[in-house]
GUDOZA-365295 format. One record per residue (C-alpha): residue number from 1; x, y, z; residue in three letters. Coordinates in steps of 0.1 Angstrom, whole numbers, padded with zeros to 4 digits. Example, Ala and Ser with C-alpha at 12.3 -4.5 7.8 and 13.67 -1.06 7.14 Angstrom:
2
PT nuba    c1    c2    c3 markol
PT    1  0123 -0045  0078    ALA
PT    2  0137 -0011  0071    SER
This chain:
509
PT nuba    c1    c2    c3 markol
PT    1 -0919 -1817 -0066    UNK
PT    2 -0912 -1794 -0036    UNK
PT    3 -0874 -1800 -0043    UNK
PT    4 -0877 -1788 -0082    UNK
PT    5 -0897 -1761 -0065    UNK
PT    6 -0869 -1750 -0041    UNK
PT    7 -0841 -1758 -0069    UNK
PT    8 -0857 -1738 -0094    UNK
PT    9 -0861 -1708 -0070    UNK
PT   10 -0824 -1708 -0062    UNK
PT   11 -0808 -1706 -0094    UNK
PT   12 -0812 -1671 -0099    UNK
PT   13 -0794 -1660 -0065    UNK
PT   14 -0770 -1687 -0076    UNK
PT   15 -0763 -1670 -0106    UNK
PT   16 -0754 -1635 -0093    UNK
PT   17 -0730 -1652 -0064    UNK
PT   18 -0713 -1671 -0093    UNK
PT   19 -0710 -1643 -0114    UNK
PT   20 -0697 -1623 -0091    UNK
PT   21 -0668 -1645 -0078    UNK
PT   22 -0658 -1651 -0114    UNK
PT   23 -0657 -1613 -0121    UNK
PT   24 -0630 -1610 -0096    UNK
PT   25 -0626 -1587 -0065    UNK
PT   26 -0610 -1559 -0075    UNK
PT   27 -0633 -1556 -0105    UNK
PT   28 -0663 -1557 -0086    UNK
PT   29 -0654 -1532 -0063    UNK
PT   30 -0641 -1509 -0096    UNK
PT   31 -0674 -1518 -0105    UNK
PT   32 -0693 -1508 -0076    UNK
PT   33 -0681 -1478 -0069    UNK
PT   34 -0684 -1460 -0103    UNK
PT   35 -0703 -1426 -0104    UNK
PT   36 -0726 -1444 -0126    UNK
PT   37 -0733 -1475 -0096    UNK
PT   38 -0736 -1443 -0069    UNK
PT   39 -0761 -1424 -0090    UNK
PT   40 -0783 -1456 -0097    UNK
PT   41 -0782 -1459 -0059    UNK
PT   42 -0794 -1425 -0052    UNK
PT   43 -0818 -1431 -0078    UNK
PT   44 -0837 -1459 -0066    UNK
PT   45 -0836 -1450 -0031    UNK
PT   46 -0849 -1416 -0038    UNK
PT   47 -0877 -1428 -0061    UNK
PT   48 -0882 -1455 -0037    UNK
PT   49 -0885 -1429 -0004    UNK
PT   50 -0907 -1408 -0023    UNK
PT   51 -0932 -1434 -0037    UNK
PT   52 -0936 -1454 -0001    UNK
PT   53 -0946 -1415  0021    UNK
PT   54 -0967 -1409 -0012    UNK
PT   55 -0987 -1446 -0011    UNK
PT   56 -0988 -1447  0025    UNK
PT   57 -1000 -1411  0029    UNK
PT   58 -1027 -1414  0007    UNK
PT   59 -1033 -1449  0010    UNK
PT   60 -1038 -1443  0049    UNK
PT   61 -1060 -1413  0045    UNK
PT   62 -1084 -1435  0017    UNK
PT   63 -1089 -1463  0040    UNK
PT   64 -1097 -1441  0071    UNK
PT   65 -1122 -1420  0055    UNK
PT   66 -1139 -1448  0037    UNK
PT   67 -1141 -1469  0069    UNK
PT   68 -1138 -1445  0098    UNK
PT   69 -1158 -1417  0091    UNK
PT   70 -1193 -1401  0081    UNK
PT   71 -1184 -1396  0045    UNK
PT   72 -1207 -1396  0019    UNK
PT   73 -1206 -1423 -0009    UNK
PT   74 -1175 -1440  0012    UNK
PT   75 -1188 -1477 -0007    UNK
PT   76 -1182 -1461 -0041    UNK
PT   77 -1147 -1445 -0030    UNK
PT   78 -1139 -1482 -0014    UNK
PT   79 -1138 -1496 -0047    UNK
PT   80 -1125 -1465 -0068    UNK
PT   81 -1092 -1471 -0042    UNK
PT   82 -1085 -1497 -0054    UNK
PT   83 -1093 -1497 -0098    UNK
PT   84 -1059 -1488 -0099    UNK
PT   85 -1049 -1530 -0093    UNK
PT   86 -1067 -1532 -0129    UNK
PT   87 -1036 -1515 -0145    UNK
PT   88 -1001 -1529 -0141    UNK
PT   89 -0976 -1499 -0138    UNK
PT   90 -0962 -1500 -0176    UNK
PT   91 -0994 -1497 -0193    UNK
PT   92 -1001 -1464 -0164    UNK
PT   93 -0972 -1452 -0175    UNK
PT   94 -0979 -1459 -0214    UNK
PT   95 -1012 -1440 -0204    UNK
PT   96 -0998 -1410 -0191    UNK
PT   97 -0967 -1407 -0212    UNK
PT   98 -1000 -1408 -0242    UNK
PT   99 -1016 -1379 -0223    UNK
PT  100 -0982 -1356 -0220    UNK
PT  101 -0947 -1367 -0235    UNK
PT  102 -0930 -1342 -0208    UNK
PT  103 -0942 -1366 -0180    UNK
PT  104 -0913 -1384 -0179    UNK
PT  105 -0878 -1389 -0159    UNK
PT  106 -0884 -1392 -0119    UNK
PT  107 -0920 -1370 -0115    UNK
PT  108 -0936 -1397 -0140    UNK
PT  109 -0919 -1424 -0124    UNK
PT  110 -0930 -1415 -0092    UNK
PT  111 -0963 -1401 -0103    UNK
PT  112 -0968 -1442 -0117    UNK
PT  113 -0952 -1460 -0092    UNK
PT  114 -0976 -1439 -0066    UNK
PT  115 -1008 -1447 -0086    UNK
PT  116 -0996 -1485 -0088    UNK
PT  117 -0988 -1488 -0049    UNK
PT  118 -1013 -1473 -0032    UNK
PT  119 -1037 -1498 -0037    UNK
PT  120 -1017 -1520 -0015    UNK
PT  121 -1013 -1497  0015    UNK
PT  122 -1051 -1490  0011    UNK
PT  123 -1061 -1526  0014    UNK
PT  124 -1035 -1536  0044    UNK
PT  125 -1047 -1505  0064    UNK
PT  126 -1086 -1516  0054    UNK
PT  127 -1078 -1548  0066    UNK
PT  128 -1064 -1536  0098    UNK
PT  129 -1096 -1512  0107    UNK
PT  130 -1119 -1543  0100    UNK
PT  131 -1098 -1560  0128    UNK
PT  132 -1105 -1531  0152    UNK
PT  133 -1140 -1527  0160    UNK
PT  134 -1131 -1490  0175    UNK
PT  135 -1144 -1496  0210    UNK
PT  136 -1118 -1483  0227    UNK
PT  137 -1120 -1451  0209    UNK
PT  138 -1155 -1449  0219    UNK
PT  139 -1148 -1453  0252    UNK
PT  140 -1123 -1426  0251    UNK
PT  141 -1148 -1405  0231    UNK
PT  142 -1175 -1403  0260    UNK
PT  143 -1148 -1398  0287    UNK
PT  144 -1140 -1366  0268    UNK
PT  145 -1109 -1371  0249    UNK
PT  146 -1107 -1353  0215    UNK
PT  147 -1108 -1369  0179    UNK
PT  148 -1071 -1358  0175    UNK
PT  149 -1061 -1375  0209    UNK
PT  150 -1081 -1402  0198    UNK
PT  151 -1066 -1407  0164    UNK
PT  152 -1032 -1401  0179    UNK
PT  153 -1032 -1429  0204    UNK
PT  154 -1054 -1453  0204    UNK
PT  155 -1065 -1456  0162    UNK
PT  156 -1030 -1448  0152    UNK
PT  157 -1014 -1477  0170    UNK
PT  158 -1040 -1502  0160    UNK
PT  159 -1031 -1496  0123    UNK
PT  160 -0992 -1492  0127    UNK
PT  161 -0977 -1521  0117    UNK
PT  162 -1003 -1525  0090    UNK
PT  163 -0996 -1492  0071    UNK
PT  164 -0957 -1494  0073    UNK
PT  165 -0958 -1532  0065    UNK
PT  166 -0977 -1523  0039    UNK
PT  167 -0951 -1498  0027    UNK
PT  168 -0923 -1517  0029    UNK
PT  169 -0941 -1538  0005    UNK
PT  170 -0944 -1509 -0017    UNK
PT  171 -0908 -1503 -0015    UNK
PT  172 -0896 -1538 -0024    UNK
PT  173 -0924 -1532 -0053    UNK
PT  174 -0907 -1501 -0066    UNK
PT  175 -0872 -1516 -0059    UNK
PT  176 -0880 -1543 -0084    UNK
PT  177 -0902 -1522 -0108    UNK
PT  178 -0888 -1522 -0148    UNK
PT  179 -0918 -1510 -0170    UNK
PT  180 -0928 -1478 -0154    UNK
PT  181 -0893 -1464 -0151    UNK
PT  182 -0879 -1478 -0186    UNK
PT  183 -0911 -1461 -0204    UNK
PT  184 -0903 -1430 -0185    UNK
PT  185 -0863 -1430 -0193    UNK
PT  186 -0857 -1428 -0156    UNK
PT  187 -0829 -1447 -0146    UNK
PT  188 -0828 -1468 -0122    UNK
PT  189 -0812 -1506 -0111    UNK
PT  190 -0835 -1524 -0128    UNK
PT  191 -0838 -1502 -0163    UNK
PT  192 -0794 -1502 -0161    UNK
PT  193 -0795 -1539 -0156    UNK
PT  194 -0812 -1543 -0191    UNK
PT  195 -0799 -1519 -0203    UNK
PT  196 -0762 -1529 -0199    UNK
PT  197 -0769 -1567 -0211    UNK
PT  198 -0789 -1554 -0240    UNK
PT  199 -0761 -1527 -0250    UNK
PT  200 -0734 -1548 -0252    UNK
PT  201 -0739 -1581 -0233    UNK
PT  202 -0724 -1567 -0203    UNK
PT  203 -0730 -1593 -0179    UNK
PT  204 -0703 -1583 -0154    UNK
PT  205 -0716 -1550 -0152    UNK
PT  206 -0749 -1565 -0149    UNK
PT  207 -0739 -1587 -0126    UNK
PT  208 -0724 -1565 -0101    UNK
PT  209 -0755 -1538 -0105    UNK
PT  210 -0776 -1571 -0099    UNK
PT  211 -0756 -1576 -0064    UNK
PT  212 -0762 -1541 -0049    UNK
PT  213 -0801 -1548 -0058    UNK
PT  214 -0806 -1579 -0044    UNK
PT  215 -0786 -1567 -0011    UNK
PT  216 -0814 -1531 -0008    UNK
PT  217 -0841 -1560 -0015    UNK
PT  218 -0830 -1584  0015    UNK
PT  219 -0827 -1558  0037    UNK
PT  220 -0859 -1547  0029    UNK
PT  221 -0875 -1583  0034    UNK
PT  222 -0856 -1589  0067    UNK
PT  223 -0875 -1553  0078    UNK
PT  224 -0912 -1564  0064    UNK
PT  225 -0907 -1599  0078    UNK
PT  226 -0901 -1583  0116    UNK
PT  227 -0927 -1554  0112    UNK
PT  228 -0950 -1584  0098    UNK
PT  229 -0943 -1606  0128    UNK
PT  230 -0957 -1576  0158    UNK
PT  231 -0998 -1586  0160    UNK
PT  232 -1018 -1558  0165    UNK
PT  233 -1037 -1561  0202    UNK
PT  234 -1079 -1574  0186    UNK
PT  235 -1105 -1557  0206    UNK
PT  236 -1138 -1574  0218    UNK
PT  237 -1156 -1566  0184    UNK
PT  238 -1189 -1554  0208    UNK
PT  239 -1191 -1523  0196    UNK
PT  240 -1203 -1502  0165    UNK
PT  241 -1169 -1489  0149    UNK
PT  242 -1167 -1452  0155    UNK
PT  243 -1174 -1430  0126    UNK
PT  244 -1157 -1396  0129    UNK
PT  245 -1178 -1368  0116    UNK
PT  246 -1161 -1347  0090    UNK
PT  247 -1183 -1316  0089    UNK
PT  248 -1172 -1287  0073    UNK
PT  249 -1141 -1309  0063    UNK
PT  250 -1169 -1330  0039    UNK
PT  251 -1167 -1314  0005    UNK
PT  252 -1129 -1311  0010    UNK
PT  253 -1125 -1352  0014    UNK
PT  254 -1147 -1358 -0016    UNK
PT  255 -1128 -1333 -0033    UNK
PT  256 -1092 -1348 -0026    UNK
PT  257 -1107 -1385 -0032    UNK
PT  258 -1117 -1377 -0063    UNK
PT  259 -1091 -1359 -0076    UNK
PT  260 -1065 -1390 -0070    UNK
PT  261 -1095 -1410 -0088    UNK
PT  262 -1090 -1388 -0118    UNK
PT  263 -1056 -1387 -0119    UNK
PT  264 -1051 -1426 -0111    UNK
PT  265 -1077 -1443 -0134    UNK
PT  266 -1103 -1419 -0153    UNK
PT  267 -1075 -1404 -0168    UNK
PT  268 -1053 -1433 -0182    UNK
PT  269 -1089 -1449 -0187    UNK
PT  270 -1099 -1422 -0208    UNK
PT  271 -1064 -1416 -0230    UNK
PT  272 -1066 -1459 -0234    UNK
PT  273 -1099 -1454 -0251    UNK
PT  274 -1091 -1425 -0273    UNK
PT  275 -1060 -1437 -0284    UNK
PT  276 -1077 -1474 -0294    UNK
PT  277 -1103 -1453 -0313    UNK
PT  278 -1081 -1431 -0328    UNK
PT  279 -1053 -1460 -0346    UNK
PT  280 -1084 -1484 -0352    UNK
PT  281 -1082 -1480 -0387    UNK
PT  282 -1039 -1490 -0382    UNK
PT  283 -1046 -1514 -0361    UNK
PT  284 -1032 -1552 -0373    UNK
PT  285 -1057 -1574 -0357    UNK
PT  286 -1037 -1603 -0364    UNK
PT  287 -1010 -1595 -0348    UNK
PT  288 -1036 -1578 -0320    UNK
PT  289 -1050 -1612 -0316    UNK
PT  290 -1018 -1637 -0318    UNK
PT  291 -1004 -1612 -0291    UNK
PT  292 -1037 -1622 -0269    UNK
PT  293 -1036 -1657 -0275    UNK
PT  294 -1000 -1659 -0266    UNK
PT  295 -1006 -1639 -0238    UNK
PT  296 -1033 -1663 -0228    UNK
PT  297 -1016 -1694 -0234    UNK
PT  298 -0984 -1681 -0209    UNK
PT  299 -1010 -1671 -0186    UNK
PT  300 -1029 -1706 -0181    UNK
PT  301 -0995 -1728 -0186    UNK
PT  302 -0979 -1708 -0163    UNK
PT  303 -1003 -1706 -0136    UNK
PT  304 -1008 -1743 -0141    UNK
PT  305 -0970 -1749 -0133    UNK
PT  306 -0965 -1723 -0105    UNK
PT  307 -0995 -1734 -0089    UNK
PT  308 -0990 -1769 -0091    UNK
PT  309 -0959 -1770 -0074    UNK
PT  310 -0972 -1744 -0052    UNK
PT  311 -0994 -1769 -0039    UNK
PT  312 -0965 -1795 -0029    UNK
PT  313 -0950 -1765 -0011    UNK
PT  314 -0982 -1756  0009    UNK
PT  315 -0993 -1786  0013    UNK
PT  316 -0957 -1795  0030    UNK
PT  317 -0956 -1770  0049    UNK
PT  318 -0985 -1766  0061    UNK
PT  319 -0995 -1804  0072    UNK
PT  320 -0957 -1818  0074    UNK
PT  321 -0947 -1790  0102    UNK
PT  322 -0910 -1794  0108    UNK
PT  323 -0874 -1772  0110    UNK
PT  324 -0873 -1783  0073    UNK
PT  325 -0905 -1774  0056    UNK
PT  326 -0896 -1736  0078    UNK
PT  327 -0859 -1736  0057    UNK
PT  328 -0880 -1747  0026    UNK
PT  329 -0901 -1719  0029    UNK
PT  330 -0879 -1694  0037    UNK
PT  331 -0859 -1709  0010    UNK
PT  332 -0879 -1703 -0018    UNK
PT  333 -0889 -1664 -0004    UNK
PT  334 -0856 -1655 -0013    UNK
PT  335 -0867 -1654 -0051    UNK
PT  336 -0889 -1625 -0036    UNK
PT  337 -0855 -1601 -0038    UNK
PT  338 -0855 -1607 -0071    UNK
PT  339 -0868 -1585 -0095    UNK
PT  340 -0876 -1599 -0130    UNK
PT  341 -0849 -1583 -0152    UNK
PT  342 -0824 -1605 -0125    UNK
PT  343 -0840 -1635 -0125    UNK
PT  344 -0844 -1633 -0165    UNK
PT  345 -0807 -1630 -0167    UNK
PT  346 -0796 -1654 -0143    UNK
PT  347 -0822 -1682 -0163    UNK
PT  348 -0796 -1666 -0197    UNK
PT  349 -0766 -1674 -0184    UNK
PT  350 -0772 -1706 -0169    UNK
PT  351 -0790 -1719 -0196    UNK
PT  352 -0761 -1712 -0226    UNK
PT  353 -0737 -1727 -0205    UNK
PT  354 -0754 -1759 -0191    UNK
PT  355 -0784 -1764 -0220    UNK
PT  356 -0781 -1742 -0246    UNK
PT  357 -0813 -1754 -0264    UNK
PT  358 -0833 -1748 -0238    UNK
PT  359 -0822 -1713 -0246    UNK
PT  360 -0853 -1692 -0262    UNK
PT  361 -0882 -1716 -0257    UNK
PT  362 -0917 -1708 -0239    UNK
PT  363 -0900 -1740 -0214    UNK
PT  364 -0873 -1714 -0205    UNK
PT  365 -0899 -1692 -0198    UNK
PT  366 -0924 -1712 -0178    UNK
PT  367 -0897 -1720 -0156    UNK
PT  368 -0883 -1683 -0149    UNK
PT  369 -0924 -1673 -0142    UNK
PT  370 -0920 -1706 -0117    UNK
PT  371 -0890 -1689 -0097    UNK
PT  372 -0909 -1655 -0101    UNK
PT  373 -0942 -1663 -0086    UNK
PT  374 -0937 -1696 -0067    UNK
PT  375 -0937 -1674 -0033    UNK
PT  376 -0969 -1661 -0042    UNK
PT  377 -0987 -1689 -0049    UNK
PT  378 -0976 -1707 -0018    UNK
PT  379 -0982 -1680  0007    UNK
PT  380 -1020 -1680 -0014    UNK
PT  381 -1023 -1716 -0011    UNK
PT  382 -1015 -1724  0025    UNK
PT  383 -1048 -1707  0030    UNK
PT  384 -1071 -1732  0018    UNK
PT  385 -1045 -1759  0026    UNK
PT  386 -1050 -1746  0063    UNK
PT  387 -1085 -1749  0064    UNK
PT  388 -1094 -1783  0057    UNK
PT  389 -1097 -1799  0090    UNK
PT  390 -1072 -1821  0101    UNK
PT  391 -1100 -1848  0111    UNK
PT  392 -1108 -1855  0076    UNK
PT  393 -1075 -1868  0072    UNK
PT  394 -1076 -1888  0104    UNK
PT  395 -1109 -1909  0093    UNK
PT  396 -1096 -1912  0056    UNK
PT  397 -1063 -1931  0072    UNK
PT  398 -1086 -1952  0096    UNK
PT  399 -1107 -1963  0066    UNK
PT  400 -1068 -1977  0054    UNK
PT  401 -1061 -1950  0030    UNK
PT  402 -1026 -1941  0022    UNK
PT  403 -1008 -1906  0028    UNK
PT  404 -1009 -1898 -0008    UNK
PT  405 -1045 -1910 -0014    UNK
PT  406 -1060 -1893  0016    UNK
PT  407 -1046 -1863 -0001    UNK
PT  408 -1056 -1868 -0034    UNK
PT  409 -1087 -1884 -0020    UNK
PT  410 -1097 -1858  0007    UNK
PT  411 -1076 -1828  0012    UNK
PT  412 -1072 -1817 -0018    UNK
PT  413 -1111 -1819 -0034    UNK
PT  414 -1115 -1805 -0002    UNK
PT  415 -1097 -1774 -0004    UNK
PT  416 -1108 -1771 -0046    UNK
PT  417 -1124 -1741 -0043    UNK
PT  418 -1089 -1723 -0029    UNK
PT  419 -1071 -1738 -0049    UNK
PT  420 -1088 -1728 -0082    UNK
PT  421 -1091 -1694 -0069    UNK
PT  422 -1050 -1692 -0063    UNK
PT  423 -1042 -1708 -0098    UNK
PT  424 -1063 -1678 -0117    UNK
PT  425 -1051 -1654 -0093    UNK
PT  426 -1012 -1665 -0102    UNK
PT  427 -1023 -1668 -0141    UNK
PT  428 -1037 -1632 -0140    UNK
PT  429 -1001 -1622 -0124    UNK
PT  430 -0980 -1641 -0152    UNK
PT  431 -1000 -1623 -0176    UNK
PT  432 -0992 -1587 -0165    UNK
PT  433 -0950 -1598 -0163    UNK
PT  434 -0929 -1586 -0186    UNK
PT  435 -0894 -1580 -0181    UNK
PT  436 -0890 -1621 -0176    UNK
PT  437 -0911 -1624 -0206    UNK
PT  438 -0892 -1598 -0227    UNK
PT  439 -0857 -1612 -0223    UNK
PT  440 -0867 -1648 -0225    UNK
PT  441 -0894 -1654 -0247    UNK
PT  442 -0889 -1670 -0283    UNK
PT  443 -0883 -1651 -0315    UNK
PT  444 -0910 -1640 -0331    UNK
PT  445 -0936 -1646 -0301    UNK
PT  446 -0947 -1618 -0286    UNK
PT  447 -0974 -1616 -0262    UNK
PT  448 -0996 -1580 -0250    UNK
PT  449 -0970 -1569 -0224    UNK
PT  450 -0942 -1567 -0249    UNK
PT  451 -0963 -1553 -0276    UNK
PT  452 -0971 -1525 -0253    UNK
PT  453 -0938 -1520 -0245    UNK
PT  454 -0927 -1520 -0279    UNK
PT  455 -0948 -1493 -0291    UNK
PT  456 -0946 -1476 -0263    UNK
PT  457 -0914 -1474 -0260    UNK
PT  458 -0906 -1458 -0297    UNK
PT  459 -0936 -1433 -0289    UNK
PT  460 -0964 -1451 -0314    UNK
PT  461 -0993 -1446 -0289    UNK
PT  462 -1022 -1454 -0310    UNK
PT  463 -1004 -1487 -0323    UNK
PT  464 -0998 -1493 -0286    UNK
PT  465 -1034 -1486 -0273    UNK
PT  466 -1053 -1521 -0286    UNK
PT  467 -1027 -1539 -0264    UNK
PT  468 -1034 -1517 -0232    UNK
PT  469 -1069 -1519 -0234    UNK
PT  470 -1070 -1558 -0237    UNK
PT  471 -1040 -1560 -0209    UNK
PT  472 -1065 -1538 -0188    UNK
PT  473 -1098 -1557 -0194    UNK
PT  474 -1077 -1592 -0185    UNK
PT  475 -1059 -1574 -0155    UNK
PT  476 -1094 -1564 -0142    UNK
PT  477 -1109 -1592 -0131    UNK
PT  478 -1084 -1596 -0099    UNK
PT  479 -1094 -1561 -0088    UNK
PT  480 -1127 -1569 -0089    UNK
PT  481 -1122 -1598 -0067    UNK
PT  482 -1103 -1580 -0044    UNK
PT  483 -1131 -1558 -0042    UNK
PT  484 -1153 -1585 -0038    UNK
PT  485 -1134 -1598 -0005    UNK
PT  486 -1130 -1569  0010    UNK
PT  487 -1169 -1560  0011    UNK
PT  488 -1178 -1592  0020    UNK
PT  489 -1156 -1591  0052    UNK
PT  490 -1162 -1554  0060    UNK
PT  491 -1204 -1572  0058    UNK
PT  492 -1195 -1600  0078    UNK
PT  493 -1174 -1579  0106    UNK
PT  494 -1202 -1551  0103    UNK
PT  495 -1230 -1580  0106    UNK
PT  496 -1213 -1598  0136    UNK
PT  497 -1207 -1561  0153    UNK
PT  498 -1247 -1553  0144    UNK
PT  499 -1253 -1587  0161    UNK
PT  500 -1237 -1582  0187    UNK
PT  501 -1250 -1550  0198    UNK
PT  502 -1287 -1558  0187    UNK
PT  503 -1278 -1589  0218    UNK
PT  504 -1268 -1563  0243    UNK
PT  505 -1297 -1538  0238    UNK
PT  506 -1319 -1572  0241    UNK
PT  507 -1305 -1578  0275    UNK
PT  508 -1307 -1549  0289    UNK
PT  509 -1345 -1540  0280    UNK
């Protein structure tokens, strides 16, 4: 299983190294350096500058004053940051495009991308000020120092590595990104990529566009993986994190926070409701509701899959420690250049010319969401994997149970919960994908994502509204748990600090 797992996640990078030695040298170069190849570059890189100092900016400046200062209602604006999760970035973009037909080209792209990233940024940096319990800036605080002196070099360097970690992420997200910037007619690597094999079956051009991408993406990987790999220095956790006091700067905070809440989810929200209301009477409910179950039914079998094998992968590497279960790992992470319009491709071509009835069925597809999402659901997995305790496994062998049945026996009933958690968690992820889903799906089955884009794409926002709302309703329920998580550490690291403090005062009276 972890071998079909590490197979299936290679055949996409396969594909564009044996395209590209079959297109020929000088061709690829011809290729590459076209105006057209040049101006994608400048594209995505632009977009992709913008949109990380954008997410970052205002992701940063969420998560400090929700956590790290005296502001008023900062639990409601904790989960406002992060509603946007709730909408994946083609049905914002459908949302805003509904609002204003002129938002499109790079400021809707980036005004999208930004809503749709900086939830991530928000969360990492949230993360990282639940880590630090602030005593050193409290200490610097009664010795005189200023809050700008404070921020600057003692706060600042404890979030660091989270925030630009965080966008780095962002930038591999935006990289790889095909609804937003296709509904807003920007172009970019991914949107010329489909475009050029949907044209004219253009797979060399493809091909060689597909090269340039994957190199940006690697690059950016190999930059997350180091800034990922620096550990921020933990303090004691003794103290009561400082909260800064805004003052005069109050009403201005609440003003900006919820300004970014209208523009990033009251009002797609809003223009998703009045659009379903408004082509009710149009609406085809059949085709409404064999769109959901499809959508549904990709979602559960795919989550099943991924997460399955997922679970031979984490379960490998995580209790069969070795220099091979590290290459298998870092094997299967390479998928993670990949956007989906590549790896939809690369399933195209190999398929026509090694099994050519495979082409076109929901197999095809289940295997492409597979290569897609098996990084995620490992990195998820090894979690519970990781905290079932090694002496569990010790006594089930002494009692003269085998490896396999002492997992299936033991570690795995034992880690359920986890594992239950990761499989929805990847099913709610296959059900937002579309460019995978677009190419490869059979004829005649579409599923809410591509009925979206459809409409969308042709300007029919009222037929396109019904499948929005549903994709935002099923797309919801991971934000909520993510909201969920987060409050219930920032309660346990705010209980252990009040704990810890109520101790001290004891000893000292």
């Amino acid at each position: 299983m972890v071998a079909f797992g590490v197979l299936v996640s290679v055949l996409p990078l396969f594909y564009i190294l044996l395209r590209s030695t079959q297109i020929g040298f000088s061709e690829l170069v011809s290729n590459l350096l076209r105006a057209r190849t040049l101006e994608l570059i400048l594209n995505s890189l632009s977009l992709t500058v913008v949109v990380c100092l954008t997410a970052m900016t205002i992701g940063t400046a969420q998560a400090w004053l929700s956590f790290r200062s005296d502001l008023a209602f900062r639990r409601l604006f904790q989960i406002v940051a992060i509603l946007p999760l709730a909408m994946p970035s083609y049905v914002l973009a459908y949302a805003w495009l509904s609002v204003s037909s002129g938002i499109t080209g790079f400021f809707g792209s980036w005004l999208v991308l930004s809503i749709s990233t900086t939830p991530y940024v928000f969360l990492a940096v949230s993360a990282a000020f639940n880590r630090h319990s602030g005593a050193g800036e409290e200490v610097a605080r009664t010795l005189g120092r200023s809050q700008m002196s404070v921020a600057r070099t003692i706060t600042w360097p404890a979030i660091r590595t989270s925030v630009f970690g965080s966008g780095l992420l962002v930038a591999l997200y935006t990289l790889s990104d095909f609804g937003a910037v296709s509904l807003m007619r920007f172009d970019t690597f991914t949107r010329a990529i489909y475009n050029a094999y949907r044209a004219s079956f253009d797979r060399n051009s493809a091909a060689a566009l597909a090269l340039v991408l994957v190199a940006l993406t690697i690059v950016l990987i190999r930059i997350e993986s180091r800034s990922s790999s620096l550990t921020a220095t933990k303090s004691a956790g003794q103290y009561r994190a400082m909260h800064t006091k805004l003052g005069k700067w109050q009403g201005g905070a609440q003003v900006l926070l919820i300004l970014w809440f209208v523009i990033g989810a009251l009002v797609p929200i809003i223009s998703i409701f009045y659009w379903t209301v408004i082509g009710q009477s149009k609406s085809n409910f059949g085709e409404i509701s064999r769109a959901f179950v499809n959508t549904i039914s990709y979602g559960l079998a795919g989550g099943i899959l991924v997460a399955f094998v997922g679970l031979a992968v984490a379960i490998f590497v995580v209790r069969y420690q070795s220099k091979y279960a590290i290459r298998v790992e870092k094997t299967i992470l390479i998928t993670h250049a990949l956007p989906g319009v590549v790896v939809a491709l690369s399933f195209v071509f190999l398929v026509n010319q090694s099994v050519p009835s495979l082409y076109q069925t929901s197999a095809l597809v289940l295997l492409a969401y597979l290569a897609l999402f098996l990084p995620n659901a490992v990195a998820v997995l090894k979690v519970p994997i990781s905290q079932v305790p090694t002496g569990i496994e010790e006594v089930s062998r002494t009692l003269g149970s085998t490896q396999l049945q002492t997992l299936r026996r033991a570690v795995i009933p034992a880690a359920a919960p986890g594992i239950l958690s990761a499989t929805a968690f990847v099913a709610l992820t296959v059900i937002k994908e579309l460019p995978a889903t677009l190419i490869l799906r059979p004829t005649g089955i579409e599923t809410l994502a591509t009925r979206l884009w459809s409409a969308t794409s042709v300007g029919a926002f009222s037929a396109a509204a019904p499948y929005a709302l549903l994709l935002l309703l099923v797309a919801g329920i991971p934000a909520l748990f993510v909201n969920r998580e987060i409050r219930s550490n920032q309660n346990r690291s705010n209980l252990v600090t009040e704990e810890s403090v109520a101790t001290s005062e004891s000893a000292v009276r």
